[in-house]
C-alpha positions, 0 to 999 in steps of 0.5 A: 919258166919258173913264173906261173901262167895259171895259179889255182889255189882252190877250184870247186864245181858242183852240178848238184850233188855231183861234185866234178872237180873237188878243190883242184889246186895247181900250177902252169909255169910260163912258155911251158907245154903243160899236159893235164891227163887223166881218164875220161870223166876225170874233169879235165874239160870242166877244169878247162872250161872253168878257167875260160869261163865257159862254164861257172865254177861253183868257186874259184881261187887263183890267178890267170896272167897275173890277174884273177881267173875270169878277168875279161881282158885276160881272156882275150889273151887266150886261145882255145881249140875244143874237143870236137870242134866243128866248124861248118863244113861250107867255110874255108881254111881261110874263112874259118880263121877269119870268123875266128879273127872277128870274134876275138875283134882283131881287124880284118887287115891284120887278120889277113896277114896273120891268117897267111902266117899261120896257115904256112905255119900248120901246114894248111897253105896249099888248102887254105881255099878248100872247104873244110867238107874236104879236109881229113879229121888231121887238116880240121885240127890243123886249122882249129890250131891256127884259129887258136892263135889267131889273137895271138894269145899267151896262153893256148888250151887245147882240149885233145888236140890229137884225138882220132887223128892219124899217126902222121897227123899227130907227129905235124900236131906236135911239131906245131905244139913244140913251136908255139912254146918255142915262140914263148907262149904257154900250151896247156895240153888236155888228153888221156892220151898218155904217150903223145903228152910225154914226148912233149910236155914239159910238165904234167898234173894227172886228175882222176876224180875231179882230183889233181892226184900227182903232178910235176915234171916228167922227169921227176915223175919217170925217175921217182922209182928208177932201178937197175936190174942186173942178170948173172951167168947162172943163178944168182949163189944162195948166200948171196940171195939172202944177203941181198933180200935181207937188205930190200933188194928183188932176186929172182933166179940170175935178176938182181933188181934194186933201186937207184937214182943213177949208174953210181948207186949200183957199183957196190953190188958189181963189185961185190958181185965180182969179187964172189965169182958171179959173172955179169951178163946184163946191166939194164936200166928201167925207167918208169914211164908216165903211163906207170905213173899214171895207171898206179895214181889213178888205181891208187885213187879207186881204191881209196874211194872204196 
């Protein structure tokens, strides 16, 4: 995991004076599922449609499987399911993904076997001869999932992949999402969809902008502001309070909250919570989570900007 699948050193894009993205530089480590979130406006498709040459960057920097970004052959190592797609409602499952097979020159013989394949692998083979009119928005990115992998690729972009699908529906996406990294291929993950992203993202880069503005993994990201908050019975003694705020430590009636990495860092403060008569009644670890990150970074991000 520690080898990238995307490096982008510096990627720049202008339309006119609109400055979309502003030097995104950043990392995708291989057979990861890499999450990109960011509001809407952030960049993040143009980003996208950048490294897949859909759109022209004004300039670009780095390397894609080893090669430069844009490199032709690499890109026929790439699957991709955009936002909105739409496919013609008189096709097929099976006709979708044989279109799909034929852009991407993968012969209709092996196309056939592996549209078979990735039909059972979707969920989709009990409709695969219904007309996509049919389908509900959940069946549609199911068989966009399917046409995405069709060349299978090394690397797969999917641009919202859950958006305005149902609860349900997004569980049997990210089911499908956690078995394509399974079978070691690197899943980069579009969304503003904070909680989706963090029950499968291996890492994650938030954009705001046209700025990568913090990045990493969600483990690293979620325990960067780690604390306990410890509660007594009754208010916490006054001599105490303001030995306690003298060092940096939050009290407020019977909460006591400090930062801490782990369990150990707050022993000291039991013990001498103890040894000065104060009853603990609650021990409660908080756990930043992603949308706390993101809502500080891309807040962070506004007010510089004023």
């Amino acid at each position: 995991m520690s080898e990238s699948a995307i490096e982008i050193e510096y990627l720049q894009k202008h339309y006119g004076r609109f400055e979309a993205l502003a030097g995104v530089s950043l990392k995708v480590p291989k057979g990861s599922v890499f999450g990109l979130l960011g509001p809407n406006g952030a960049g993040k498709s143009t980003l996208v449609k950048s490294l897949l040459t859909i759109v022209r960057p004004t300039e670009c920097r780095g390397t894609m499987l080893g090669e430069r970004i844009g490199h032709r052959k690499t890109l026929g190592k790439v699957g991709y399911l955009p936002e909105h797609a739409r496919f013609p409602d008189y096709l097929t499952g099976r006709q979708i993904i044989a279109f799909s097979a034929g852009l991407a020159n993968v012969p209709a013989k092996i196309a056939r076997a592996r549209a078979a394949k990735l039909l059972d692998l979707v969920g989709m083979e009990d409709w695969a001869d219904k007309k996509n009119g049919t389908y509900s928005k959940g069946m549609r990115q199911r068989v966009g999932l399917a046409q995405a992998l069709i060349n299978e690729p090394e690397i797969v972009f999917l641009d919202e992949p859950t958006d305005g699908v149902d609860p349900g529906g997004r569980v049997e996406i990210r089911k499908i999402i956690e078995r394509i990294r399974d079978d070691g291929r690197t899943v980069f993950v579009n969304s503003h969809l904070l909680g989706e992203v963090e029950q499968i993202a291996d890492q994650v880069a938030i954009m705001t902008n046209g700025k990568v503005v913090e990045g990493g993994s969600i483990e690293k990201l979620t325990r960067r502001e780690n604390r306990y908050e410890i509660r007594t019975l009754g208010p916490v003694p006054i001599h105490l309070k303001t030995d306690f705020e003298s060092k940096g430590l939050e009290v407020a009636g019977d909460l006591v909250s400090l930062a801490a990495d782990d369990a150990n860092g707050v022993q000291p403060l039991i013990d001498l919570l103890r040894r000065e008569g104060a009853a603990i009644r609650e021990i409660k670890e908080v756990r930043t989570s992603l949308e706390d990150v993101f809502m500080k970074s891309v807040e962070g991000q506004g007010k510089e900007a004023k």
